[in-house]
C-alpha positions in Angstrom: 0.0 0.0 0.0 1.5 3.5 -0.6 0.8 5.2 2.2 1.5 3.8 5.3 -0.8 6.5 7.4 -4.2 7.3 5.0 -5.5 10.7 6.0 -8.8 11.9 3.7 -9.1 15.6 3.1 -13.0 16.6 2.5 -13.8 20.1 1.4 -17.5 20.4 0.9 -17.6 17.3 -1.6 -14.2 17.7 -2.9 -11.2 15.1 -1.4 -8.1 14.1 -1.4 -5.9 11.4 0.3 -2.7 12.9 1.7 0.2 11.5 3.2 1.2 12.6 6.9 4.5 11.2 6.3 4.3 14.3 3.4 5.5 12.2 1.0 5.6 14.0 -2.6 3.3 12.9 -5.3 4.0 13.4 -9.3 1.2 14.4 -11.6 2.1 14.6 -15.2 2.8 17.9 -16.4 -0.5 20.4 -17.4 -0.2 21.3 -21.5 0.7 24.8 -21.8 -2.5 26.9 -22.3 -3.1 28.4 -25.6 -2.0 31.6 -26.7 -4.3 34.4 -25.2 -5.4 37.2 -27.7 -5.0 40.7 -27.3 -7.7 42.1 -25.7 -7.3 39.2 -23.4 -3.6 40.1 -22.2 -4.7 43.5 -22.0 -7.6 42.6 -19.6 -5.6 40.4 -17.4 -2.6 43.8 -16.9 -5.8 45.6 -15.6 -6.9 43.4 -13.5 -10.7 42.7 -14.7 -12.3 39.7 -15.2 -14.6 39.1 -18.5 -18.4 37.7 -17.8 -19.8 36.0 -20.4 -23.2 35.8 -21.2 -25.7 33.3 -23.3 -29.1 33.7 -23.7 -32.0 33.7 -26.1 -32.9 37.1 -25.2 -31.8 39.8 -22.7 -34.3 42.3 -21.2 -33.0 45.8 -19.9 -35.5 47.0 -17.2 -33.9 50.8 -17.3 -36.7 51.8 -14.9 -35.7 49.1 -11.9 -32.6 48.8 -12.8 -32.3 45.4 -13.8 -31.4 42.9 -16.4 -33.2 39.8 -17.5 -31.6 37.2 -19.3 -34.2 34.8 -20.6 -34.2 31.0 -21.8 -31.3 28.2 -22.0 -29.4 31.4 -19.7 -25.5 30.3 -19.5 -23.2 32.6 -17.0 -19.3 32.0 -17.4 -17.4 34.4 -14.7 -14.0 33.5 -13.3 -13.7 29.8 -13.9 -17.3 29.7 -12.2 -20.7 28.7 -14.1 -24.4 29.4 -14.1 -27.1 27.7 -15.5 -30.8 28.3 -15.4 -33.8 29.1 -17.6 -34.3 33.0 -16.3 -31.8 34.8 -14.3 -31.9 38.4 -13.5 -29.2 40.5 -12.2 -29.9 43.7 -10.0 -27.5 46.5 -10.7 -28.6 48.0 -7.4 -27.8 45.3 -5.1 -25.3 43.8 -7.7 -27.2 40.2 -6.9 -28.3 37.4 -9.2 -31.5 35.6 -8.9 -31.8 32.8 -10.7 -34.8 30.5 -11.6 -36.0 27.3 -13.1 -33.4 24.5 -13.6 -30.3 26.2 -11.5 -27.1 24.6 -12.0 -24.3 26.9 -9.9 -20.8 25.2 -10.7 -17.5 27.0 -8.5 -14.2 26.7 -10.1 -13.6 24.4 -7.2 -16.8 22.6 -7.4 -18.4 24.7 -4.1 -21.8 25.8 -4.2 -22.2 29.7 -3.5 -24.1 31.2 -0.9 -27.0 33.8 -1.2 -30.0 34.9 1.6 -32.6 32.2 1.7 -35.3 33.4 -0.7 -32.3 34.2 -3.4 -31.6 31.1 -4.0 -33.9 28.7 -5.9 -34.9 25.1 -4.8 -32.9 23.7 -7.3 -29.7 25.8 -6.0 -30.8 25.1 -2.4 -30.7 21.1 -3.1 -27.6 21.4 -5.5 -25.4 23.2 -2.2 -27.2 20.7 0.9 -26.2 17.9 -1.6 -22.6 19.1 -2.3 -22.0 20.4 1.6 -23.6 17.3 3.4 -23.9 14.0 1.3 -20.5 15.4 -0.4 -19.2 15.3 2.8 -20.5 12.0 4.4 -19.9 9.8 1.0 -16.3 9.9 0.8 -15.7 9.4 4.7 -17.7 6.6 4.5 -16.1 4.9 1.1 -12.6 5.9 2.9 -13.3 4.3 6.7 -13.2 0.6 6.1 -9.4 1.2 4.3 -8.8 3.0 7.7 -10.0 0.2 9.3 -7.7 -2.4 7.3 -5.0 0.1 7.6 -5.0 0.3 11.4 -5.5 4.2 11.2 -5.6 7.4 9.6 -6.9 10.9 9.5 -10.1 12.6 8.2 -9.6 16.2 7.8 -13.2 18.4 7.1 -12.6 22.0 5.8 -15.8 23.9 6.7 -16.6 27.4 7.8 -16.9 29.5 10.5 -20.5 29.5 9.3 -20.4 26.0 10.8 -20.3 27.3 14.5 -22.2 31.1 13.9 -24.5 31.5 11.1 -24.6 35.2 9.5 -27.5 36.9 7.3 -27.5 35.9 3.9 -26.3 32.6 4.2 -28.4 30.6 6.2 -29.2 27.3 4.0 -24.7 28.1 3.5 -24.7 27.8 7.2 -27.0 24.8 7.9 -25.1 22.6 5.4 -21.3 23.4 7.6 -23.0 23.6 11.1 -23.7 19.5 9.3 -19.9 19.0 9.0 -18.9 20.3 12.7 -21.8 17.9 13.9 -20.3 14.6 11.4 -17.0 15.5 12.4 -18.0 15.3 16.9 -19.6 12.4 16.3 -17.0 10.6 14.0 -14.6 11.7 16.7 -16.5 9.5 19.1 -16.8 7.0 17.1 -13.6 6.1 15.3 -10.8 8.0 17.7 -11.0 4.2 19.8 -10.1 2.8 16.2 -7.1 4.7 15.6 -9.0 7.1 13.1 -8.6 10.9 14.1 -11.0 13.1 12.7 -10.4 17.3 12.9 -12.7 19.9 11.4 -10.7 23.5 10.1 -12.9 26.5 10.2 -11.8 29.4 8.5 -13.2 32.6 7.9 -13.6 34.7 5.1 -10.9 33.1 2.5 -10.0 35.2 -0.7 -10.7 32.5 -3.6 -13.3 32.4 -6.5 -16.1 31.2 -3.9 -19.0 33.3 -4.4 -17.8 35.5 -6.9 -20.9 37.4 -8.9 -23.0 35.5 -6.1 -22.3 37.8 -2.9 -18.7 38.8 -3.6 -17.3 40.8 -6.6 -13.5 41.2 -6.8 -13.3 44.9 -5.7 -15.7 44.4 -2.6 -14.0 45.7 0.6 -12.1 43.5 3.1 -10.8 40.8 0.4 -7.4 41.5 0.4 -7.6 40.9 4.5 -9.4 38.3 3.8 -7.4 34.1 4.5 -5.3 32.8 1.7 -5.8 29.4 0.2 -2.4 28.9 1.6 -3.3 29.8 5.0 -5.6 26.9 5.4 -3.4 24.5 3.8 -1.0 25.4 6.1 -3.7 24.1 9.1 -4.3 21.0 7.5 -0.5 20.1 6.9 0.0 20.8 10.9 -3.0 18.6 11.8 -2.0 15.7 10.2 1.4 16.9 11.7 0.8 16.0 15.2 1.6 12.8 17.2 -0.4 10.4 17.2 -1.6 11.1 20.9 -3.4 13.8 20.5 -5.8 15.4 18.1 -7.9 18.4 16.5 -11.4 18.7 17.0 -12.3 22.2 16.0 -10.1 24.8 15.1 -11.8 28.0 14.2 -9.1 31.1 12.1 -9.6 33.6 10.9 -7.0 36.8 9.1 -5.5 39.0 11.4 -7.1 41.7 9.7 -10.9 40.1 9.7 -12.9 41.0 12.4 -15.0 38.5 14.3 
């Protein structure tokens, strides 16, 4: 077997086995990307990021302020992708509201947030899906190896929204307040087996999550926001520590981001 320790790394659906001996993987080398065009170098020295719209028709409510993008409705915005049959953006609030057949993809496969009547049932299923039985499926394919193996890690990256829910992401909330709750009760259950489980909850994190759904990339406070870094830094020193002792919660947040 390749790893002598397992450890399982679940980020709202997304894991990854990793080594806590840190032993170094190869992956074969990306293709280079193809050559950009002009007006693409020149937006990327400035800074701004192109949206990209599809739609059978667009509808400009001057009046309201709004625009309407109607029927087979595709949304391409930094690496992230919206679906739907209507979706209307307010230029006020600078929100999306998007209805009938929802598909919200992240560059990183997350779900964004949004205040509860936002977000449409299909959105609302799609992110309780991805945060919860995301979550739960992998653990469970991953524990009997554990088992076999004699021990191992499971490391749950979920939110500070998991332990205080704020306005405007309630549903966002529910789904990580799930992952502190799987993660106490897996600790109960498995720690006897050798099996450590910790849960990371960081605050606001300055990635692609949520951007043209609740975050644009001039908002205020994302540059003292965490870096991606930052919390792979917590999760190399959990799976770190000796064996006799463990994680259970660890909360972080930026120096610079208040409570």
């Amino acid at each position: 077997m390749f790893f002598a320790v397992l450890s399982l790394l679940v980020c709202g659906g997304l894991f990854a086995p990793a080594s806590v001996l840190a032993q170094q993987l190869q992956f074969p080398q990306r293709p280079p990307p193809p050559a950009k065009s002009k007006i693409a170098i020149e937006r990327d020295k400035s800074g701004q990021k192109q949206m990209l719209v599809q739609a059978r028709e667009i509808n400009y409510d001057y009046a309201n302020h709004r625009v309407a993008a109607v029927g087979n409705v595709q949304i391409y915005y930094g690496g992230s992708t919206l679906e739907a049959d209507r979706v209307i953006y307010d230029q006020t609030t600078k929100r999306l509201h998007a209805e009938g057949n929802v598909r919200l993809r992240q560059e990183d496969g997350q779900v964004a947030y949004g205040a509860i009547m936002d977000l449409s049932d299909d959105q609302l299923a799609s992110m309780m899906d991805t945060n919860v039985a995301g979550t739960v499926w992998p653990i469970r394919a991953a524990v009997p190896l554990f088992l076999e193996q004699g021990g191992g890690d499971i490391v749950i990256v979920a939110s500070v929204a998991g332990l205080r829910g704020a306005g405007d992401e309630a549903v966002y909330a529910a789904t990580k307040f799930a992952q502190v709750g799987l993660a106490g009760g897996l600790d109960r259950e498995l720690r006897s087996k050798g099996i450590r489980v910790s849960t990371l909850c960081p605050g606001g994190t300055a990635t692609e999550f949520a951007m043209g759904a609740g975050r644009t990339p001039d908002m205020p406070g994302l540059d003292d926001m965490l870096r991606p870094e930052d919390v792979a830094a917590a999760v190399v020193t959990v799976l770190g520590q000796p064996r006799t002792m463990r994680t259970l919660v660890w909360s972080m947040r930026s120096i610079e981001e208040p409570d």
